[in-house]
C-alpha positions as CSV (number, residue, x, y, z in Angstrom):
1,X,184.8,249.1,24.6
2,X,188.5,249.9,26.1
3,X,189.8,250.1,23.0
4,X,187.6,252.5,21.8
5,X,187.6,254.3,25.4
6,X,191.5,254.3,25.1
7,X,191.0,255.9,21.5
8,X,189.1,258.6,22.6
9,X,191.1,259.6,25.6
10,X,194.3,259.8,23.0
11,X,192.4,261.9,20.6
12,X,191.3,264.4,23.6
13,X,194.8,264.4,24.8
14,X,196.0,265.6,21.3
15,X,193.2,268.2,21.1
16,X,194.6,269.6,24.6
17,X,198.1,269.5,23.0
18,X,196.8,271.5,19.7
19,X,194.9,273.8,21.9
20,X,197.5,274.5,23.7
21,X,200.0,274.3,21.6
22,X,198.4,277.3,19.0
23,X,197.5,279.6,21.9
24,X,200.8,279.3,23.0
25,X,201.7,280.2,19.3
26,X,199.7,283.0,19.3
27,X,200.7,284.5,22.9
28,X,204.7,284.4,21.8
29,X,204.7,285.7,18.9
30,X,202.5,288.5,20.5
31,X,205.8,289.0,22.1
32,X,208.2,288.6,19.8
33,X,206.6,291.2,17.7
34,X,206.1,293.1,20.6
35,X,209.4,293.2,20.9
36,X,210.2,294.0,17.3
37,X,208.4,296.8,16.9
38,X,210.4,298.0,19.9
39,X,213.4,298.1,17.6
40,X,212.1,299.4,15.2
41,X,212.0,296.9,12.6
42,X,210.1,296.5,9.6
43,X,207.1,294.6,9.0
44,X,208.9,291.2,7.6
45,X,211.4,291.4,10.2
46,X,208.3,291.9,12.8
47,X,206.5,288.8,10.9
48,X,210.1,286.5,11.3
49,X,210.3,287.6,14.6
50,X,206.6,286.1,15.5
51,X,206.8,283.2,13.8
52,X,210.6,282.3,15.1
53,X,209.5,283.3,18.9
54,X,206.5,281.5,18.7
55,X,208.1,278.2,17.0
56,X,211.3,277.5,17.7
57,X,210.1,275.7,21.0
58,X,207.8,272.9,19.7
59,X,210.4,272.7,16.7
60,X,213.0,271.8,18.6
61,X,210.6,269.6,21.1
62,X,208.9,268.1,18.0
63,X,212.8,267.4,16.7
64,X,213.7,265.7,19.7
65,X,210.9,263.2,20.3
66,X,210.4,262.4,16.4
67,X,207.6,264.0,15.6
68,X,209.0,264.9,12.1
69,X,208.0,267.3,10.3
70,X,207.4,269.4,13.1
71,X,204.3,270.6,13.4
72,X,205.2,274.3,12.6
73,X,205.5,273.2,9.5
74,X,203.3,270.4,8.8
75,X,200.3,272.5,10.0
76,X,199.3,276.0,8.3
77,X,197.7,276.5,11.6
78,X,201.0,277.9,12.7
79,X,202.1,280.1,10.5
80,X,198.7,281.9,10.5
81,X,198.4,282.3,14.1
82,X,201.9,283.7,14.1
83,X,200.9,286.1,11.1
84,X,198.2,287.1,12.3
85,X,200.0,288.2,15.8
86,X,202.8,289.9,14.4
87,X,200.4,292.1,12.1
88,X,198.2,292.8,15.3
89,X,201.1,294.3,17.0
90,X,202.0,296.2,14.4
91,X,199.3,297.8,13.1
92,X,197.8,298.1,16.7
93,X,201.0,298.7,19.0
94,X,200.2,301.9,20.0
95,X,197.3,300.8,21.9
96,X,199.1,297.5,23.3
97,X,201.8,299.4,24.3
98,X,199.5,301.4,27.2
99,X,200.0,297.8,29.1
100,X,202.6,297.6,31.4
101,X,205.4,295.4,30.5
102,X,203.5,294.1,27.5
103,X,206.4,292.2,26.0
104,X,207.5,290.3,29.8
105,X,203.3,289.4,30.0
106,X,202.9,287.9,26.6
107,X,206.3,286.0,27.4
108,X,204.9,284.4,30.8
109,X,202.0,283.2,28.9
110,X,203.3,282.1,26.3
111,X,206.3,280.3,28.8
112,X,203.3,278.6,30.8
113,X,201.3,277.4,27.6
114,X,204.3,276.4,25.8
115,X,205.5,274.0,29.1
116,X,202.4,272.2,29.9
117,X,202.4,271.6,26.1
118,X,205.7,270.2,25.4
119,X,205.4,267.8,28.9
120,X,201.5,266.7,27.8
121,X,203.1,265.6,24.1
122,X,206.5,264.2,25.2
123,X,204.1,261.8,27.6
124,X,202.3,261.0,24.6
125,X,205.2,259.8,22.6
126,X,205.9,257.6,25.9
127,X,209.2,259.5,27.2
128,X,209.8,259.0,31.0
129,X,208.4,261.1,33.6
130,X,211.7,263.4,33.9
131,X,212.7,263.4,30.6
132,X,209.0,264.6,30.1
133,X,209.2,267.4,32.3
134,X,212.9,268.4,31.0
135,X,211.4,268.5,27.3
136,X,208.5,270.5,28.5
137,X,211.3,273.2,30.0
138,X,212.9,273.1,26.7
139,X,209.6,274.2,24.9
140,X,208.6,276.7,26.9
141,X,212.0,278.3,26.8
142,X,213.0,277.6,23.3
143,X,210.8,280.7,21.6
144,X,212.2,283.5,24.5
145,X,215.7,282.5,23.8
146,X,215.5,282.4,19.9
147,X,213.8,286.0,20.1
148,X,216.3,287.4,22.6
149,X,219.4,286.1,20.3
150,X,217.8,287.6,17.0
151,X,217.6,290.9,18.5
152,X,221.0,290.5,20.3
153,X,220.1,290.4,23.9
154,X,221.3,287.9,26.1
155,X,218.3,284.9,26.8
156,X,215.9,285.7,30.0
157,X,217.3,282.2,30.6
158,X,220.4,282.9,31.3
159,X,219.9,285.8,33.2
160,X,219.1,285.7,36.9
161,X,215.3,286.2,36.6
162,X,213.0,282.7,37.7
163,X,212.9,282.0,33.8
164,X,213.9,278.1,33.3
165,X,212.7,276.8,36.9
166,X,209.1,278.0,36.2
167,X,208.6,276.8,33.0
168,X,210.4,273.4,34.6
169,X,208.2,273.4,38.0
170,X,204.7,274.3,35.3
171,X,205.8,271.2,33.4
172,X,206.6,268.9,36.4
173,X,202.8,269.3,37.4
174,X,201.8,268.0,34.4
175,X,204.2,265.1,35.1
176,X,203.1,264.5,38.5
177,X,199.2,264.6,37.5
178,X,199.6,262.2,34.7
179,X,201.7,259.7,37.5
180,X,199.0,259.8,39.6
181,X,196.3,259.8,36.8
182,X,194.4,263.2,37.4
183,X,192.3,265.1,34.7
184,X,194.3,265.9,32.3
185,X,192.7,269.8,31.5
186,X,192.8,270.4,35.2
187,X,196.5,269.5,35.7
188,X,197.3,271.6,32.4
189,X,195.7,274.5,33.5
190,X,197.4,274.2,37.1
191,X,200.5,273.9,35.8
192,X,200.3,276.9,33.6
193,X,199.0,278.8,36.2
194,X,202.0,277.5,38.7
195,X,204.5,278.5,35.9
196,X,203.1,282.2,35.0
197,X,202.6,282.6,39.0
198,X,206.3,282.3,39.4
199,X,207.4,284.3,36.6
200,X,205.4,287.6,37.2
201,X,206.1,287.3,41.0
202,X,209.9,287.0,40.1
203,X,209.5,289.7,37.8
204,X,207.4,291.8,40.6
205,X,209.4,291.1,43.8
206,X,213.0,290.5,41.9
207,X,213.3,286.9,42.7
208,X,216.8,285.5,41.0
209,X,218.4,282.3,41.2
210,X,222.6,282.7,42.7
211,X,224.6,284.2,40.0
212,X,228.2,283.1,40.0
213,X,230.7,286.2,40.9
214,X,233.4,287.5,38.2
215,X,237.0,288.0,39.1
216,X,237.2,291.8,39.1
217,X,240.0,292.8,36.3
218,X,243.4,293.6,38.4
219,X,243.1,297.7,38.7
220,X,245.8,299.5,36.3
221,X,247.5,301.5,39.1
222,X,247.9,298.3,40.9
223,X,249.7,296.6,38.1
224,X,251.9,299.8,37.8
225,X,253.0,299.7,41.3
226,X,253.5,296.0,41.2
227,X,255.5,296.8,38.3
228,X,257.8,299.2,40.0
């Protein structure tokens, strides 16, 4: 009876993975394509830039933790949900494009979804509590920064905005609830909702972490009176 008890509980912890795992899908490449269309790219480069925003987290989660092939491609699941985003967006980005900020709202989703997901599967594969909440960072993040370096911006996550500590604090409640054994469902969706909280009120009220401060460059007349 525990066996099959214990069975069950692991399949319904893999559904809640999936689950969240495609929506998650689906929500970032919503904004990579978004973002695409915004530069004015094509329709393949708006279709690479879906699926590579949308992936490139769980890829390099499922990489890490040995869940080879990686579910983006082992599952056609993916790829379609990807697809089908990046066309959405450009056949219909006129009408998306009336919402504010489209591109930083798909991206907090998609951040919350992506780090509950990653922290949920790395406790599956039996990785320790922090290493578990680290790996669930790393998946949300993972899609943002690969989008962001394709179309030559610097990553959200290395700029000042709450980018990396929500996605880390979303994941650490899904830590903390599985430590003290609460409902799994309940502590995912808290978490997400903990993580896309802190990004749109960092994005609303200009919350940044410290950012280190540059040597100014040594003024030219300066340097030609020091010459003198």
């Amino acid at each position: 009876m525990f066996a099959v008890l214990a069975l069950d509980m692991g399949a319904a912890m893999k559904t809640l993975v999936l689950t969240l795992d495609l929506v998650g899908t689906f929500v970032f490449a919503l904004s990579g394509a978004t973002a695409g269309v915004r530069r004015h790219l094509d329709l393949f480069g708006v279709l690479v830039l879906s699926f590579v925003a949308s992936t490139s987290g769980g890829i390099v989660r499922d990489l890490l933790i040995g869940a080879t092939p990686p579910a983006a491609f082992s599952d056609w699941r993916y790829l379609g949900v990807s697809l089908l985003a990046g066309v959405t967006i450009f056949f219909w980005h006129p009408f998306i494009h009336r919402a504010r900020n489209p591109v930083l709202l798909f991206d907090g989703a998609g951040l919350a979804l992506f780090c509950v997901a990653g922290a949920q599967k790395a406790l599956v594969f039996g990785l320790e509590p922090v290493m578990a909440a680290l790996l669930g960072m790393l998946t949300g993040i993972g899609g943002g920064v690969a989008r962001d370096v394709l179309l030559s911006n610097v990553p959200a996550v290395f700029r000042s905005d709450i980018y990396a500590v929500a996605a880390l604090a979303g994941a650490s409640v899904v830590v903390i609830g599985d430590a003290l054994q609460w409902p799994t469902t309940p502590t995912a969706c808290v978490g997400a909702a903990l993580c896309f909280g802190l990004r749109l009120a960092a994005i609303r009220y200009g919350w940044h972490l410290p950012t280190a401060r540059g040597i100014e460059p040594p003024d030219a007349n300066d340097h030609n009176r020091d010459g003198r």
